[in-house]
Biopython code that builds the backbone (N, CA, C, O; Angstrom):
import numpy as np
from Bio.PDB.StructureBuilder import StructureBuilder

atoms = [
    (1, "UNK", "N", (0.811, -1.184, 0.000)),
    (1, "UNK", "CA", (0.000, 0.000, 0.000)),
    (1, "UNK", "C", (0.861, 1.257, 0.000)),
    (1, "UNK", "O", (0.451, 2.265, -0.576)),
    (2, "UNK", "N", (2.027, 1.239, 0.618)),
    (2, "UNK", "CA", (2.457, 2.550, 0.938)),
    (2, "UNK", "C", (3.031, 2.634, -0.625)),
    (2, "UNK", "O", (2.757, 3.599, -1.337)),
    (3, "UNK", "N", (3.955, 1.391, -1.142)),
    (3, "UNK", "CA", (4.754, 1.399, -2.479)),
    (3, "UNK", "C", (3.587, 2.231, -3.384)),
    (3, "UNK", "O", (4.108, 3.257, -3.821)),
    (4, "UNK", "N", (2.201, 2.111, -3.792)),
    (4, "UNK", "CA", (1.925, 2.324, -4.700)),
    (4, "UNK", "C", (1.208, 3.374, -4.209)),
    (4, "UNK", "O", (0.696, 4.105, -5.057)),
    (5, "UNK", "N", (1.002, 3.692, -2.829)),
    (5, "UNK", "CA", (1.055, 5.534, -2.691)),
    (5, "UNK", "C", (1.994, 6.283, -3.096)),
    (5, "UNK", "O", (1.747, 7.436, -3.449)),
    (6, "UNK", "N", (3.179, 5.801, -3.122)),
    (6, "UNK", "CA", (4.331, 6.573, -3.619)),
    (6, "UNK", "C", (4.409, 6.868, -4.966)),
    (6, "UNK", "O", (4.674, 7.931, -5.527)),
    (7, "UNK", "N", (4.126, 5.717, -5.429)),
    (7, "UNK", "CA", (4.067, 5.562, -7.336)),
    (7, "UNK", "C", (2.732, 6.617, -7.633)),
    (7, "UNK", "O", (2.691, 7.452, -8.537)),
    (8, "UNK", "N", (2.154, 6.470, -7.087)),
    (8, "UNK", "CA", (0.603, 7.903, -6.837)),
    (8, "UNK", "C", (1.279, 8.894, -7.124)),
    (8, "UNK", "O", (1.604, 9.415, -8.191)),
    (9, "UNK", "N", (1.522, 9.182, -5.753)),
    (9, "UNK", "CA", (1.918, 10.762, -6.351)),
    (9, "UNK", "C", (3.573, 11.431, -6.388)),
    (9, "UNK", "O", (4.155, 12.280, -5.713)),
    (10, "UNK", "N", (3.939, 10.593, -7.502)),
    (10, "UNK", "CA", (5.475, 10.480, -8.177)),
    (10, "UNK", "C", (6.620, 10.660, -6.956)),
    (10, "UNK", "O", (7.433, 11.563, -6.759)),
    (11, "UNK", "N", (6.381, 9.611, -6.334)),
    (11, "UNK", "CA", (7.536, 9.927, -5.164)),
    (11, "UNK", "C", (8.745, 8.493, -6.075)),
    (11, "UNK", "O", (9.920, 8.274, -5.781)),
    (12, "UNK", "N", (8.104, 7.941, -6.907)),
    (12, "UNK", "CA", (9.237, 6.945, -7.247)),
    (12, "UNK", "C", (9.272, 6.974, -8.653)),
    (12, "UNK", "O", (8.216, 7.042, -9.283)),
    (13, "UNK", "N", (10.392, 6.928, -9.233)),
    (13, "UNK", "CA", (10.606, 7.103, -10.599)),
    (13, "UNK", "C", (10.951, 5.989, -11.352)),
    (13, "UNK", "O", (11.543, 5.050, -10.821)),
    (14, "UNK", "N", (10.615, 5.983, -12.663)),
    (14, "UNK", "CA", (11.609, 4.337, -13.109)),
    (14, "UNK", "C", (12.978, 4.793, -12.671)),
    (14, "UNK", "O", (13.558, 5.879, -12.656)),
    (15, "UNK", "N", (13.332, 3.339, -12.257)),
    (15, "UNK", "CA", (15.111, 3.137, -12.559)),
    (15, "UNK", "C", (15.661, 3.983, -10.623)),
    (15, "UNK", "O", (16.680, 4.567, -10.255)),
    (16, "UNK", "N", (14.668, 3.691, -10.073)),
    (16, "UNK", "CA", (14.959, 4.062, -8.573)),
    (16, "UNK", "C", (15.179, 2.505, -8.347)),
    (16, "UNK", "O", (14.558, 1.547, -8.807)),
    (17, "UNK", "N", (16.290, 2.569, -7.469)),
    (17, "UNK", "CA", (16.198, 1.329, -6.361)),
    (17, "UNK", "C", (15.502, 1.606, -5.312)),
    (17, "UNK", "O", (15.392, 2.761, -4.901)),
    (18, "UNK", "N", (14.926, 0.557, -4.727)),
    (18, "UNK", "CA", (14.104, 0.352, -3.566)),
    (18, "UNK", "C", (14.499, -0.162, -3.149)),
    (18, "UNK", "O", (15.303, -0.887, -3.735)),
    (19, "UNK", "N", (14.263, -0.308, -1.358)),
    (19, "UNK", "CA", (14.522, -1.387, -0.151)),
    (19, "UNK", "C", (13.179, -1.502, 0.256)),
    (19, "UNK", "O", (12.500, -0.490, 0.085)),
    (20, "UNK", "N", (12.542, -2.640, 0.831)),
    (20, "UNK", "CA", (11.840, -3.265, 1.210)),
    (20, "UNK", "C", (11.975, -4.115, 2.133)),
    (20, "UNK", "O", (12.785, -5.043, 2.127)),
    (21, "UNK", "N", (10.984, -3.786, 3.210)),
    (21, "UNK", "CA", (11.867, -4.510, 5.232)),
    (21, "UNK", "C", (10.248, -5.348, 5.467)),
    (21, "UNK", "O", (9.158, -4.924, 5.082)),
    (22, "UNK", "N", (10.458, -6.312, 6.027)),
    (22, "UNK", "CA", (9.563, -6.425, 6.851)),
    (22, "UNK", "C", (10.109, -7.055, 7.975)),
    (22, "UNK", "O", (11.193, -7.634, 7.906)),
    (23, "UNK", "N", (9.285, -6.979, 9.265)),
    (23, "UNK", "CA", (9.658, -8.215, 10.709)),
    (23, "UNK", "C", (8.572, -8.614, 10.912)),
    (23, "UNK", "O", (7.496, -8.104, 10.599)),
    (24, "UNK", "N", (8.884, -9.969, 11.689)),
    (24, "UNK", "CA", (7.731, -10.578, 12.229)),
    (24, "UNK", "C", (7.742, -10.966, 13.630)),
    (24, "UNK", "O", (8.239, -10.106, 14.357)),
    (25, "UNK", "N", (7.317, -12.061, 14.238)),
    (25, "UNK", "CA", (7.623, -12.027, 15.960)),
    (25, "UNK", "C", (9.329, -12.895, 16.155)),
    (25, "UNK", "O", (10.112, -13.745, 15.730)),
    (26, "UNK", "N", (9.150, -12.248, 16.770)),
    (26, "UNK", "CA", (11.077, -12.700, 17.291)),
    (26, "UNK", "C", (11.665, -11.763, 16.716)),
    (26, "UNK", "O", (11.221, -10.644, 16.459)),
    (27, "UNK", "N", (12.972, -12.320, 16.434)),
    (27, "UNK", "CA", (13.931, -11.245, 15.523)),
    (27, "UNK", "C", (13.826, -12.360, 14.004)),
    (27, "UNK", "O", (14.857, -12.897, 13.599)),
    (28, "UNK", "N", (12.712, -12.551, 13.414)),
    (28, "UNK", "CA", (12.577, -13.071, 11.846)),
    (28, "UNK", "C", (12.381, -11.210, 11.398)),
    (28, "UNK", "O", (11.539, -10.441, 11.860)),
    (29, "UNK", "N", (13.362, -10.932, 10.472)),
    (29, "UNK", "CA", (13.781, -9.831, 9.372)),
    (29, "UNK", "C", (13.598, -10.412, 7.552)),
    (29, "UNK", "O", (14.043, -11.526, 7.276)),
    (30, "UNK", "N", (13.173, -9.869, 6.845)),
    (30, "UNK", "CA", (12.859, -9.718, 5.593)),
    (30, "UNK", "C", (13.375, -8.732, 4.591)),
    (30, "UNK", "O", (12.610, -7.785, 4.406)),
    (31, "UNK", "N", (14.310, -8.725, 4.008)),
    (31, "UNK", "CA", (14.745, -6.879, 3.315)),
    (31, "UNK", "C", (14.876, -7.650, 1.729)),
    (31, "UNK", "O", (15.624, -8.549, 1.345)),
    (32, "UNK", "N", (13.719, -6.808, 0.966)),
    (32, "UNK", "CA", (13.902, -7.026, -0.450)),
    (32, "UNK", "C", (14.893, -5.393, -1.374)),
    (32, "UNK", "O", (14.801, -4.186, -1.151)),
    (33, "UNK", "N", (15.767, -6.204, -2.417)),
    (33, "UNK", "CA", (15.884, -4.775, -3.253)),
    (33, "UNK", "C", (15.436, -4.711, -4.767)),
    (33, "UNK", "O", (15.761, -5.503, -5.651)),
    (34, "UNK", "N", (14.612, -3.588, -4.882)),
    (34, "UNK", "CA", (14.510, -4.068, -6.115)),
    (34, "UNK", "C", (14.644, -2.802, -7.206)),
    (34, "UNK", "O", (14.525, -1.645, -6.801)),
    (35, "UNK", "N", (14.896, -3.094, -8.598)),
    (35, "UNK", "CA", (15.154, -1.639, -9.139)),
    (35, "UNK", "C", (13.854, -1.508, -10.225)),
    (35, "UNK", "O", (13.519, -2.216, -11.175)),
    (36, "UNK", "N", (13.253, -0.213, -9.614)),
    (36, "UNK", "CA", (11.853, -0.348, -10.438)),
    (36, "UNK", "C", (11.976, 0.316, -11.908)),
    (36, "UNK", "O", (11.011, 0.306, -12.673)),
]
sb = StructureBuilder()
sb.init_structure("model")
sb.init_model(0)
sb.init_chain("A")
sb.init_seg("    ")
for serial, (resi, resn, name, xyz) in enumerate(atoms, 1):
    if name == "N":
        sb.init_residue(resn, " ", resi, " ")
    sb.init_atom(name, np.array(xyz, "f"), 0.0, 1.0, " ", f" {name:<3s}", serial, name[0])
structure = sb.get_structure()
């Protein structure tokens, strides 16, 4: 949701890299990169 609020109102451009996090319970961590 937030990614494609951003893509809304031009906070991301082609050819930006992105990071992408998530956590869950404990210390389980998630980090995607991707180049849009």
């Amino acid at each position: 949701m937030a990614f494609d609020d951003a893509v809304q109102k031009g906070k991301v451009q082609k050819g930006d890299l992105l990071c992408f996090m998530g956590s869950g319970g404990g210390l389980a961590f998630a980090n995607a990169i991707y180049k849009y």
